[in-house]
N, C-alpha and C positions, 0 to 999 in steps of 0.2 A: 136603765137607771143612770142618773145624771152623777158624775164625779165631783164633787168641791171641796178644792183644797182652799179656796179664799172665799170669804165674806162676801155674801153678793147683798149689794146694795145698803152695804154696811156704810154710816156717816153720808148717806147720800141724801141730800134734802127733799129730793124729788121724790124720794122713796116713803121719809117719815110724811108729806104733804098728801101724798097719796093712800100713805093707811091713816091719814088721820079725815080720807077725803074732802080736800078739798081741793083735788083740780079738778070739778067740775064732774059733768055725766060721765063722759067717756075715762077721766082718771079712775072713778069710783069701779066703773065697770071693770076695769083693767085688776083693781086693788081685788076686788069681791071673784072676779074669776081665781085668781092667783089663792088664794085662800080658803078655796071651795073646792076646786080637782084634786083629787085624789094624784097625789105624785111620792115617788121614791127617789130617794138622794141615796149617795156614798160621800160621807164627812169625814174629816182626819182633824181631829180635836187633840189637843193637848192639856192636861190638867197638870195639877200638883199635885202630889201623892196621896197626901189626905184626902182630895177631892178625888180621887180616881174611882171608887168603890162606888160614888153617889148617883144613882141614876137619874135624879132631879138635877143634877149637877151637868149631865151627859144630855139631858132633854134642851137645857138652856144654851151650851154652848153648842149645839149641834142648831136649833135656830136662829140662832145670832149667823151662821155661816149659812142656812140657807135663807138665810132674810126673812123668815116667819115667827110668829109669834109660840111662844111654848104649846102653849093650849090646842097647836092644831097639830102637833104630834102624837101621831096614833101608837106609833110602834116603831122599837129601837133593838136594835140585833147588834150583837158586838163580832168585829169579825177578826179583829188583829188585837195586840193587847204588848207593850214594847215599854221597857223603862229605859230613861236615859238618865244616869247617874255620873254623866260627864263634869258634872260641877255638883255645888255642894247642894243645892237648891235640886232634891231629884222630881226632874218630872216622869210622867207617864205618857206616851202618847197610845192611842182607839180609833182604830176603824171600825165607823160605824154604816151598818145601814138605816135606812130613817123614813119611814112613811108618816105623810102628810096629809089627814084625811083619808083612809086608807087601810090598807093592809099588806104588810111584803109578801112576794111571792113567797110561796111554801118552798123549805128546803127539804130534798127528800130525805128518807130515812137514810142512817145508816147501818144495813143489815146485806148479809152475805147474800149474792144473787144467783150462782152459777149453774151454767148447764148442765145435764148428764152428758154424758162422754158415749159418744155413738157408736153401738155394735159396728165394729170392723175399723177404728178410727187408728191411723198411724200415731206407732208407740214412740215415745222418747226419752229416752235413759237420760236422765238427770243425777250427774254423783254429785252430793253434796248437798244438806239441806237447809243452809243460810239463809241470809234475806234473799240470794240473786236466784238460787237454787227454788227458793219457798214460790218466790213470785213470777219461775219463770214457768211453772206450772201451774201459776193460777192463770196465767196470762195462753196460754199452749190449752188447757181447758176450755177458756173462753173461745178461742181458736180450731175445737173439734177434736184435737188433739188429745192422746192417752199419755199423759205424765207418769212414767215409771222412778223412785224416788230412792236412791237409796244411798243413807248415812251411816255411817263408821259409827257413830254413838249411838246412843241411846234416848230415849222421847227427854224432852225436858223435865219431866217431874220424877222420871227415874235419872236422868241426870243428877240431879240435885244432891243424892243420897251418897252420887261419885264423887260433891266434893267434898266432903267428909274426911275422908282419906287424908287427903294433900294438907288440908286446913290445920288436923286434929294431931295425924301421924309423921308426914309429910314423904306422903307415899302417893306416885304420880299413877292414877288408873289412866292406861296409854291414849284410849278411844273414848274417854268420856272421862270431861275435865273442863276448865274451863273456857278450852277453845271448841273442843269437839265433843255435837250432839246437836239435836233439835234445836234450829234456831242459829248456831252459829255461836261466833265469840261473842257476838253485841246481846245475847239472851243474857247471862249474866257478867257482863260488864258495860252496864250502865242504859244503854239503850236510849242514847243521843241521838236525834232526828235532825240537828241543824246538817244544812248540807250547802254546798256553795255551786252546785251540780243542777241550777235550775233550767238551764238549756238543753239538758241531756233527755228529759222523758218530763212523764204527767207525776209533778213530785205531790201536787196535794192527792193525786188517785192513791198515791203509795198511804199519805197521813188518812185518808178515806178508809182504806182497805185493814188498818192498823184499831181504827175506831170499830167498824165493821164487826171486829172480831174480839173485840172488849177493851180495846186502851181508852183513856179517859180524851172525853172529847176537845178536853182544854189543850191538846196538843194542834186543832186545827186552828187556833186563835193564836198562839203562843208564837213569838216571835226567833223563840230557843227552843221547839220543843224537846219534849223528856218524857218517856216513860217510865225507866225504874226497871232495875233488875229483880225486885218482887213482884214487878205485875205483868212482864214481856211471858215468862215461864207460859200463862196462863193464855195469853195471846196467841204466840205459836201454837200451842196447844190447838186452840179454834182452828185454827187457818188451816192444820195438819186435818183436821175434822170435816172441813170445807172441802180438802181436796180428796179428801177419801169417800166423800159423799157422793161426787160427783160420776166417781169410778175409775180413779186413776188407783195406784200402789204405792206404795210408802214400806218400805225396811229398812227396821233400824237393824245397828251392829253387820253393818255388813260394808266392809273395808274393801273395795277395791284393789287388786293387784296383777291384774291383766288387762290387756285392751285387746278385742277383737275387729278383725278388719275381713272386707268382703273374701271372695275365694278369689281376686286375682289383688289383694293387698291394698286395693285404689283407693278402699272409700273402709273409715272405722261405722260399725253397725252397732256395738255393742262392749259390753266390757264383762272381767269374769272376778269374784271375789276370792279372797283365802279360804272359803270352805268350794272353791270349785266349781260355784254355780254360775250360770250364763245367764246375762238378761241386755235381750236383742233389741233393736228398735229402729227407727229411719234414720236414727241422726244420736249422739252423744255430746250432750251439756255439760261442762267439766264447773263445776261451782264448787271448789273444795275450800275454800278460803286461803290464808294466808300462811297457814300455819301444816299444812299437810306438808312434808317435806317427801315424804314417802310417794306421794304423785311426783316429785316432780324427777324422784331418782328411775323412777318407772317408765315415765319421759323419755328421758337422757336414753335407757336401755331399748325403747320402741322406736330410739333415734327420730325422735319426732321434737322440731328444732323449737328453740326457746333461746331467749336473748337475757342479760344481763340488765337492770333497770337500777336507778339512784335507791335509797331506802334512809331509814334513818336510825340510831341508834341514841342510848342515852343513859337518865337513871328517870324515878321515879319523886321528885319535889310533893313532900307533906310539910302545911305552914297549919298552925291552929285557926279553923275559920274563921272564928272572931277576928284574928289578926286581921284578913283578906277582908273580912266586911266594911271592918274600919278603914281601910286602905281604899276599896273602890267605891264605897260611899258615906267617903269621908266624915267620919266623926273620930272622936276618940276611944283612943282600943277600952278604955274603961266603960264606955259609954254600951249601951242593947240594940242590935238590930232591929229597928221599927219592924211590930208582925207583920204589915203589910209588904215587905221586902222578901223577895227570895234567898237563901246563901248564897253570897258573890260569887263568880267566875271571873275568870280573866282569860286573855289571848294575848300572848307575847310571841313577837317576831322579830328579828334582825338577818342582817350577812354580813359575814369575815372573814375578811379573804378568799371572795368566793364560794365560798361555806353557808347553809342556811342551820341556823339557831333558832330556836322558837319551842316552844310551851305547844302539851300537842293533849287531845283527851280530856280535858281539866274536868275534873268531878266535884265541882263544890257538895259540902256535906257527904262525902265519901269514905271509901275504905279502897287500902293497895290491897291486892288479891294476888296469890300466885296463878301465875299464867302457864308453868311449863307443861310440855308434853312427853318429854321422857322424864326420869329419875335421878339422870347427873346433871342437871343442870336447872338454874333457877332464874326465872323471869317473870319481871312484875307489871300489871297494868290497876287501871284504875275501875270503882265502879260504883256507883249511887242507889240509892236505893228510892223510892216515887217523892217522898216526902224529903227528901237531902236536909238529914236532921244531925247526922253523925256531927261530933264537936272538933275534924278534919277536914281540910281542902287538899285534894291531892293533881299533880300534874304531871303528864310527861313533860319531859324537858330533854331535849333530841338537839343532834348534829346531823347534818346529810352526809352520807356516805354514797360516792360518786364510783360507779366499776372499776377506774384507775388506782381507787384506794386499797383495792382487794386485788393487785396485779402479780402478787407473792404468794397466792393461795390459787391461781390458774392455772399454772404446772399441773396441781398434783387436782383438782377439783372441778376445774373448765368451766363453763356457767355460771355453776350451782358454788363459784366461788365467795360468791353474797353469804348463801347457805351456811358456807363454812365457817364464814369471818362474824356473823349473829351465833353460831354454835358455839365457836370458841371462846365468846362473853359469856356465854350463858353457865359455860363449864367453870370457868374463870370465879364468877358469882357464886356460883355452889360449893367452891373449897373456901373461899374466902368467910362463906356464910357458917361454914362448919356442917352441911349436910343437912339433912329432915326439911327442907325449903326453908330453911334459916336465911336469911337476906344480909349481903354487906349492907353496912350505912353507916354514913358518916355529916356531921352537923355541916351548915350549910357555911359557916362564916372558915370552919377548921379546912372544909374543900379548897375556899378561895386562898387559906395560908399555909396549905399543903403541909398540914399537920396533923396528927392522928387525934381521934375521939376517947375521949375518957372516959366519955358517958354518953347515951341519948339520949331525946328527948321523946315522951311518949306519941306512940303511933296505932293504927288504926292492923296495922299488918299482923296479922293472926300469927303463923309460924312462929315470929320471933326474928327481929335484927341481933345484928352481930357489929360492932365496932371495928371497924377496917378502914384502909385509907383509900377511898375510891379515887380519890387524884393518881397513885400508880395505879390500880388497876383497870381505868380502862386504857383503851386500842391508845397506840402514839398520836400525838397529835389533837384525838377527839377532847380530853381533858381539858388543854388549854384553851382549845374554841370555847367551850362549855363557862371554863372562867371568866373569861373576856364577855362573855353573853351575860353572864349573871352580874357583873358589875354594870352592865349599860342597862338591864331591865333595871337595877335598882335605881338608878336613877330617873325612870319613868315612875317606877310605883316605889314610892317613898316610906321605906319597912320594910319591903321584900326581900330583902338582904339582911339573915336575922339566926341570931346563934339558935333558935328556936324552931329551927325548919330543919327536917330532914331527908336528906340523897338517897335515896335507895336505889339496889344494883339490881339486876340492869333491865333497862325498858329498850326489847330488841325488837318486837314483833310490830313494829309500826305499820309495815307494809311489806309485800312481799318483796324479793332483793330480784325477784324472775318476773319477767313478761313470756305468757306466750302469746306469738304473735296472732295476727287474723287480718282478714282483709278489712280495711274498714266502713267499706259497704253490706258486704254481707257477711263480717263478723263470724267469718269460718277461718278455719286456718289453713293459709296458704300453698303447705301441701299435703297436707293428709283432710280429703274431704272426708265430710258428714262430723268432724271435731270442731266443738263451739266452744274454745277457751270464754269463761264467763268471771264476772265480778273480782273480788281483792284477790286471792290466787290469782288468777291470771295477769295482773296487775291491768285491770282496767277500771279499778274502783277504790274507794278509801271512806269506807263507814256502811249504816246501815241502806241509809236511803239511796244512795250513788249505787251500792253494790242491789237492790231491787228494781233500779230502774234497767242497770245493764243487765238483769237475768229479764226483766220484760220486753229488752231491743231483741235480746236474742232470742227469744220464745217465736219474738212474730218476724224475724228474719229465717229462722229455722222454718216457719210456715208458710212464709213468701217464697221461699225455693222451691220448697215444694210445689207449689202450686203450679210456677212458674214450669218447673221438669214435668209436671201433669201436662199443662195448656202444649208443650210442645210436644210430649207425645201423643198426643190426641191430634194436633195438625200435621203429625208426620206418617201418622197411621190410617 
């Protein structure tokens, strides 16, 4: 299939003399070939927004760039779909594909394919069942391999009934919440697919396998996809159906709190839960996410080494979406978002003083959700729902926190000093908040004059805010980067700096504050073989699709060893 990003034989006279034949036998011949084989293009058209929707519209600019007339387009497939609202005038840009006479290859379906899982196949203990966890046992099935699967929560749709609790009471159920259970944190908070991780694996297999399993197919087109924390629930769900089809295991509620290692210590086999049961295998996958804090004190105890990594800390930034729509495509806040318009997003980035500043999560059409996993402490993130209708845009808005910065919490912590320095915000924000997941906040213009709130402005966050001064309460230093950040975005995005936005405390779980290491060929860890530190816990990933492509390196690096210790005991034998 031929690529054209430029107008072939666009304003060429020799072109119009030719379809109007008249150079002769051999031109006509040339014109009537070209117009008659059956050929397939890929165009990149750009329209105007109005015009975006129009497939008469898409037929004409798409032969104008392959130099043919409308009428011998047979068939047009849309394969990307991108707006750019960098100026006031917002275009759309379409990849298209485009048969000429013709008809496009057939794409295949997309429906779940996998094998059974073969009588006597090596088992593999996977803790955790997130996107890296989900996918490293689809990927370990395809591979012959028995996926053993076992999470701390509970299925996603009895999850659901766990947030209840937090929402209504605000009483944290420990293992099932809205970090932990089927699915992972990204099941309901928000279930963003943009990833910047295109080098790392097969990122459309991952959008493939998402459709597969019931997301809407507009995320293979979509330039940002998104699927929505009302529709992921129901996806997981399949994918958990897929691999239990196939003959792998899957237990939920079952937490992790021992690790077992051969009988001379060399190699970990398996791991054993708080109700005492054992589940053995060739190798263990550790996919807990980013938020198991309890893996990592289990660690520290089976002195199985792990490093210190950057993380980020902050609060949670709610503006009124209207505001944000008017702001990134430009009209007046009085004025309606054209329907044809998604709610605006934004991405905000800076350094200060060596320090990175930046908008992190953004959920246009959103709700801030309590995030904690214990009872004294309160943390918030974001999260959208398919249709991003909510009349909020909510965002992290984060400092990097560098292991120097936690060098007074090492004495007494070592490590898991990151650990402590995100605990003691989160403890921080819970007296502040007054208890029951009540949240500090404080207005956005009172932050930057480090004056307390009166009042707030209405918010999306269920618990309930609490008026406090979040300029003292967070970490030294993090506040004033934070103001310094938010005067220079305002002057990028002109309104975002607005007594009508509010700070909420604290957005801690950006990423994990621990690495455990691995080699980075075969993605074991360095000294305790058959352990596959995997995805955001381990700090090798940061989102949905980054964190399924590294539980899929590890699935078939787990498999390549193996094979590899086969092939050589069979030439040694």
């Amino acid at each position: 299939m031929r690529s054209i990003d430029q107008p072939v034989f666009r304003k060429s006279p020799l072109f119009l003399d030719l379809w109007a034949g008249r150079q002769g036998k051999r031109g006509s011949s040339v014109c009537v070939r070209a117009m008659t084989e059956p050929t397939c293009h890929t165009v990149t058209i750009t329209l105007l927004l109005e015009q975006s929707d129009d497939e008469s519209i898409w037929r004409q600019a798409a032969a104008e760039k392959i130099g043919v007339e409308p009428s011998l387009i047979t068939e047009i497939r849309l394969k990307k779909h991108s707006i750019d609202a960098r100026r006031a005038q917002i275009k759309v840009q379409l990849r298209l594909d485009v048969a000429v006479n013709g008809k496009l290859h057939l794409e295949p379906e997309c429906n779940p394919s996998y094998p059974k899982i073969p009588s006597g196949a090596k088992r593999l203990v996977i803790v955790g069942m997130g996107p890296a966890g989900m996918f490293a046992a689809l990927r370990a099935i395809e591979l012959g391999w028995k996926p053993i699967i076992l999470e701390r929560g509970k299925d996603a749709i009895a999850r659901r009934f766990d947030l209840a609790p937090i929402l209504r009471e605000g009483r944290v159920i420990e293992d099932s919440n809205y970090c932990f259970g089927e699915g992972g944190a990204g099941t309901y908070s928000d279930g963003k697919l943009y990833t910047r991780a295109t080098k790392r694996g097969p990122v459309r297999k991952v959008y493939e396998t998402f459709v597969e399993h019931g997301a809407p197919s507009r995320i293979l087109i979509d330039s940002h996809p998104h699927i929505g924390s009302n529709l992921l629930p129901n996806v997981v769900r399949a994918m958990r159906e897929t691999i239990l089809a196939s003959g792998a295991e899957v237990h939920f509620e079952k937490r992790v709190t021992g690790l077992i290692r051969s009988s001379n210590g060399e190699k970990m086999i398996g791991v054993s839960t708080k109700e005492g049961q054992e589940f053995i295998g060739v190798a263990v996958l550790l996919a807990t996410g980013h938020s198991a804090r309890d893996i990592y004190h289990l660690l520290e105890r089976e002195r199985v080494r792990m490093e210190q990594k950057p993380f980020a800390v902050g609060v949670r930034i709610e503006h009124p979406q209207p505001l944000i729509d008017s702001i990134q495509y430009s009209y007046k806040r009085t004025a309606c978002r054209h329907p044809m318009l998604p709610a605006a997003s934004y991405s905000l980035a800076t350094k200060i003083r060596d320090r990175g500043v930046h908008s992190f999560c953004m959920c246009p059409g959103g709700f801030v959700v309590p995030s904690a996993t214990e009872s004294d402490e309160v943390v918030v993130n974001g999260m959208s729902l398919a249709r991003r209708d909510s009349p909020f845009a909510n965002s992290g808005f984060v400092v990097s926190i560098e292991p120097e910065d936690t060098e007074d919490l090492r004495r007494e912590h070592g490590v898991l000093a990151g650990v402590a320095f995100q605990k003691e915000m989160e403890r921080v924000a819970s007296r502040a908040g007054g208890g029951k997941q009540k949240a500090p906040s404080q207005r956005m213009r009172d932050f930057l004059k480090k004056r307390d709130s009166a009042d707030l402005p209405d918010s999306s966050y269920f618990p309930g805010l609490t008026p406090a001064p979040i300029h003292a309460l967070l970490p030294k230093g993090v506040g004033d980067l934070m103001q310094e950040g938010l005067r220079h975005f305002g002057k990028s995005m002109n309104g975002y700096v607005t007594q009508d936005a509010n700070l909420i405390g604290f957005e801690t779980r950006t990423s994990s504050p621990v690495r455990i290491p691995r080699d980075p060929q075969l993605l074991e860890h360095p000294e305790v073989e058959g352990l596959y530190p995997c995805g955001e816990g381990a700090g090798f990933a940061g989102g949905i699709v980054s964190a399924a492509l590294d539980g899929i390196r590890c699935a078939e690096a787990i498999a390549s060893k193996s094979s590899e210790v086969s092939r050589l005991r069979v030439n040694l034998g």
